[in-house]
N, C-alpha and C positions, 0 to 999 in steps of 0.2 A: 401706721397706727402704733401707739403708745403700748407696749406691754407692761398693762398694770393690774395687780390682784384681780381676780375676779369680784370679789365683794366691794371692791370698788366702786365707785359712779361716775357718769359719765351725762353731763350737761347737754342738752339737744335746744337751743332756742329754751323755752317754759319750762320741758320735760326732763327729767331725771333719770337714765336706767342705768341699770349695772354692768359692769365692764364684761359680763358674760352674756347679757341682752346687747351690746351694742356689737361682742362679736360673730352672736347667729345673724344680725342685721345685716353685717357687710358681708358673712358666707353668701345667708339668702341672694342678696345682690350681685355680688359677682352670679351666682348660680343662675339667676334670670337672665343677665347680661348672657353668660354662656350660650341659655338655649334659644334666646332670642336671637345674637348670631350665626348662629346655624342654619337658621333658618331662612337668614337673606337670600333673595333670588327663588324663595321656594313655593313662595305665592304665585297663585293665576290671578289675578287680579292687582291692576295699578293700586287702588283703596287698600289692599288688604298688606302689600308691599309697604305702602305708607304709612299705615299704622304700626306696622312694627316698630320701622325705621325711628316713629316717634319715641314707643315705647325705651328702644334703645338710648334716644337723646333722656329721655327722664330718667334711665334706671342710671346712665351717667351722671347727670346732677346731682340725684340722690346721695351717687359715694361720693362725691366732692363734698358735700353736705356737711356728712357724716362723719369724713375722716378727721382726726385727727391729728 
């Protein structure tokens, strides 16, 4: 990611935010990705295994998305 001023902006597809809104976004996200890893293996259930795993594949997307 670009280290640029915070009052800066930062283009998203349509949306607009600022270079201090688009770095809580990617904390946020690594931070999900964290505790969703953690978590593999920790389910009793196949379903419940699997939807993390998914959650995982989207929270990935997402910072490809995002970055920069």
């Amino acid at each position: 990611m670009k280290n640029l001023p915070e009052e800066s902006t930062v283009m998203i597809g349509n949306a607009t935010i600022t270079n201090k809104e688009h770095k809580v976004l990617m904390v946020a996200l690594e931070y999900l990705l964290d505790n969703l890893d953690n978590m593999v293996g920790d389910f009793d259930t196949f379903p419940e295994e699997s939807r993390n795993l998914k959650e995982i594949e989207t929270i990935k997307s997402l910072q490809k998305l995002f970055r920069l």
